[in-house]
N, C-alpha and C positions, 0 to 999 in steps of 0.2 A: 404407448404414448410417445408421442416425435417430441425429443427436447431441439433446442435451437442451438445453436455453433453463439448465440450471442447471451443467451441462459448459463451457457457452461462457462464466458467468457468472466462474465457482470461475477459468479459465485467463483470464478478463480480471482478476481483481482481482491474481492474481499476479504478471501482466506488465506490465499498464496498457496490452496492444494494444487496437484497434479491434473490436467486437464480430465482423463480416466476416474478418479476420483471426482470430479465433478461433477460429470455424467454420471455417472452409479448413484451420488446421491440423489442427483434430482428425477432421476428415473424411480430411485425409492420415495421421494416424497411428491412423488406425480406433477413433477415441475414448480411445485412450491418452494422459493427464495429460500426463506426464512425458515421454512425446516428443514431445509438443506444444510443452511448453517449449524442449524443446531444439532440436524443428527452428526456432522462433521465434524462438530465443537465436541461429542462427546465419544465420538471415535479416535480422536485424539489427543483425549486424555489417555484415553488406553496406551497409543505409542506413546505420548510424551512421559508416560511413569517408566517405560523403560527406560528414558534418557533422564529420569528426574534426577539423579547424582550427577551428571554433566553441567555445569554452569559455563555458560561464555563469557572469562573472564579474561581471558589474552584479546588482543587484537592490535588495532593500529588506528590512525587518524590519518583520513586521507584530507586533501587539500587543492584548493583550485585557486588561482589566481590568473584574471581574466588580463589579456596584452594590453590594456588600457590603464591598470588598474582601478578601474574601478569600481570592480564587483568582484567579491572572492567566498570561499564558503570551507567549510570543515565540517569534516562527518567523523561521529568515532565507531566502527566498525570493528562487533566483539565477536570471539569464536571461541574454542576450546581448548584449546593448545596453541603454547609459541611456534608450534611448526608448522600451522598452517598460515598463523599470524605472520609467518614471514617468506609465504609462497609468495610466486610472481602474480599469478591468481587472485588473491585474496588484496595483495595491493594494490592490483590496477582495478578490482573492485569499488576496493575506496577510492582511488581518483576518479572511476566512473563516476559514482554516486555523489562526490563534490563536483563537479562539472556538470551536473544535473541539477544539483541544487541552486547553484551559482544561474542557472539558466530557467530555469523553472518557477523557482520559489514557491514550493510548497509549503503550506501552515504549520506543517504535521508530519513525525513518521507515518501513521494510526488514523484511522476517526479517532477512537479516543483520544487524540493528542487536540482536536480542535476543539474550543471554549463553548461550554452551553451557551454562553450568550449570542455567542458569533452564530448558532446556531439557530437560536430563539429568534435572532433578527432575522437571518437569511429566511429562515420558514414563514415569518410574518411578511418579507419580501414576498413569497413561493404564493402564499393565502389569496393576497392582496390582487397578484396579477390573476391568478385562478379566476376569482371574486370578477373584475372587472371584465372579462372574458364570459361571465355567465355560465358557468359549468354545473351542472349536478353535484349537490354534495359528494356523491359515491364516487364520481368521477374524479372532481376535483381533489379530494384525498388522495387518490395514487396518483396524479398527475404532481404534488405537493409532493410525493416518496420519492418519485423517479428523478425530481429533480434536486433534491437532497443529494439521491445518491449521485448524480452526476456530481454537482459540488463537491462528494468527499472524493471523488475521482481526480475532479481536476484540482485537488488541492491538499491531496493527503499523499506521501511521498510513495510509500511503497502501492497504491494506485495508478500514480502516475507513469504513463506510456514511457520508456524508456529516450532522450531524446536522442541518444546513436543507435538506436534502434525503434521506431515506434509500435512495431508488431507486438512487442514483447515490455511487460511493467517492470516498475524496479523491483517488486514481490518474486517474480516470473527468473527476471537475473540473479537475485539473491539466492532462489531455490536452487537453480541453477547450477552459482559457483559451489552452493551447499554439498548437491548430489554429489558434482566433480569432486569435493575435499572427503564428504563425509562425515563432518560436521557441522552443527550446528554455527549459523549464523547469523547476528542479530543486527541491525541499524539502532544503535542504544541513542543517539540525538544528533543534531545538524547546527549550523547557526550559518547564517547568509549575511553579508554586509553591501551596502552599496553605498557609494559616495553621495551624502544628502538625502537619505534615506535613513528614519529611525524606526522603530520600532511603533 
């Protein structure tokens, strides 16, 4: 079975595996999404019991303040140790990942960081244009997935294309600086302000 460069792309940003590890799964689950995650999810767990006593509890807050002021952002970026917490690496990390947020504004580390509701609406959005468009039930349902999933792409943080690099997500750069330290590292929350802009 041919997977596609854009199958292995959609099941890395979701997860933040390894491009290799992407392709393996969905070659093992004959190009199926969703079992891909799940066989992943539970491969996973397997590494992750080996690192289950490492908690990421050192790190740092990185910070962006845009030459206008008037947009700025903070990200707090955890890892495992003071010593990587205070590599050159791992700081300009977090200033990447605030200069991203500051420019992007994403909702969310996570999908899971985005509100069932925001979600229930957007999907009643997704229905609706389906609907008037005349589509097959069958069809219209994965045309209603695909564009969810876009959604959590362009608006969930570790999704979103990197903006000093769009090749590469901010899941993609986190693994990244991860492999380079060798430990675990985590985007634990963000907060974005903008002058006249609330919440």
């Amino acid at each position: 079975m041919s997977i596609s460069a854009k199958d292995v792309k959609t099941l890395r940003d979701r997860t933040g595996a390894g491009m290799m590890d992407c392709k393996n799964a969905l070659i093992e689950t004959k190009g199926n999404l969703e079992n891909a995650i799940d066989l992943m999810r539970a491969s996973g767990a397997a590494k992750a019991a080996k690192r289950a006593g490492k908690v990421a509890s050192e790190g740092t807050i990185g910070s962006y303040l845009h030459f206008d002021n008037r947009v700025a952002s903070m990200v707090e970026l955890n890892c495992e140790t003071d010593f990587v917490a205070n590599t050159e690496d791992f700081k300009a990390l977090a200033r990447d990942i605030a200069l991203h947020v500051a420019s992007q504004a994403p909702q969310g580390v996570s999908d899971s960081d985005i509100a069932p509701e925001v979600l229930d609406r957007e999907r009643r959005i997704y229905e609706e244009q389906v609907k008037e468009e005349g589509k097959p039930d069958h069809i219209a349902e994965k045309i209603v997935k695909g564009k969810l999933r876009k959604y959590f792409e362009e608006n969930t943080l570790l999704a979103q294309p990197f903006v000093k690099n769009p090749d590469q997500t901010i899941a993609e750069l986190v693994t990244e600086v991860s492999a380079k330290t060798g430990e675990k590292i985590e985007i634990a929350r963000f907060v974005r302000m903008k002058v006249g802009e609330t919440e």
